[in-house]
N, C-alpha and C positions, 0 to 999 in steps of 0.2 A: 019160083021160076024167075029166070033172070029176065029183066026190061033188056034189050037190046044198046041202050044206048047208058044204062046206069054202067056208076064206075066200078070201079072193082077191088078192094082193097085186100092187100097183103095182110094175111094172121097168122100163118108160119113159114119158117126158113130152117133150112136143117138139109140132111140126109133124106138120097132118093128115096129108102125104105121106109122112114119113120114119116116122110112129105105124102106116101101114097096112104100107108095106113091110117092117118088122119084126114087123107082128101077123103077116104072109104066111109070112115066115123060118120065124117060131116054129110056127108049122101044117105047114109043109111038115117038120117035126123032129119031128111027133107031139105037139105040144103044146095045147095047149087056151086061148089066147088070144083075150082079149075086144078093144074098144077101150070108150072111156069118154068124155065130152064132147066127141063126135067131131062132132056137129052145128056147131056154132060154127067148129069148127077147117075142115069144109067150107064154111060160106058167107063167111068172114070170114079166110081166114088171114092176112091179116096182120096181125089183129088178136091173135093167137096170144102168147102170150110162153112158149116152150121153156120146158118145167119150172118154169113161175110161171103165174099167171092166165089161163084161159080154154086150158090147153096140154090138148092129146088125149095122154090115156091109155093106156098097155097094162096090160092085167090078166093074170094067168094064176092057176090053183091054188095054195095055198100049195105043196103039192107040188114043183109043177114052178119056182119061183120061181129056186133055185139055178140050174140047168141053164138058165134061159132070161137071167138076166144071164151066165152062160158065152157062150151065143149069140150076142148082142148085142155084149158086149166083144169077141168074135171080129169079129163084124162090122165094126164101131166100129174097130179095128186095122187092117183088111183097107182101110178105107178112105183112112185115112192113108199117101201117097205117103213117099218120101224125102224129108230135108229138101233146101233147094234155096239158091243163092246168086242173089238178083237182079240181072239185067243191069244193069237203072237204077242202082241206087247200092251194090250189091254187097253188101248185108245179108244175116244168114244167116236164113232164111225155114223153118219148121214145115211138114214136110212134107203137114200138114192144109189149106194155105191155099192158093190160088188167085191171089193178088195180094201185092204184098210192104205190108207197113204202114205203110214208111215216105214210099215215094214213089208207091206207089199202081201200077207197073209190071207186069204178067201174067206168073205162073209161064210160063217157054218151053214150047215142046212137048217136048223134050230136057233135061229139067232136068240144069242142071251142080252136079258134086257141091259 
């Protein structure tokens, strides 16, 4: 529970979608998460820039600050697949990505190692 008068520190910046589902995480873990110029980031996201101008906030207690970049990097982990070899031109591809860089080809559904 937050002190009234404790500060409040910034642990993520990004997109309205990805800013709520992580205020949600950090609630559901007992923590005490705000959001922050979350307006803009609902009427305008793509007007958004992740972690630079006009990007929605998470706040939490200074307290809980630690413990909720714990969270998040767990998260953030959890989400990154295996890396993958793409079919198209057979580059090795960041298990974070979706499409290969170079030729623009879709992660398979069966990614090969």
């Amino acid at each position: 529970m937050r002190e009234a008068d404790e500060e409040l520190v910034e642990v993520y910046a990004g997109d309205f979608a990805r800013a709520e589902l992580i205020r949600g995480m950090l609630e559901n873990f007992g923590l005490s998460p705000e959001l922050r110029d979350a307006f803009l980031g609902a009427i305008a996201p793509f007007s958004v820039a992740p972690g630079g101008a006009g990007a929605v906030k998470v706040v939490v207690p200074a307290s809980e600050a630690e413990r909720a970049r714990t969270l998040i990097q767990g998260l953030e982990a959890a989400d990154a697949g295996p890396d993958w070899t793409c079919p198209g031109c057979g580059e090795r591809i960041d298990g974070r990505f979706e499409a290969c860089w170079q030729c623009g080809a879709r992660r398979p559904a069966t990614p090969n190692p």
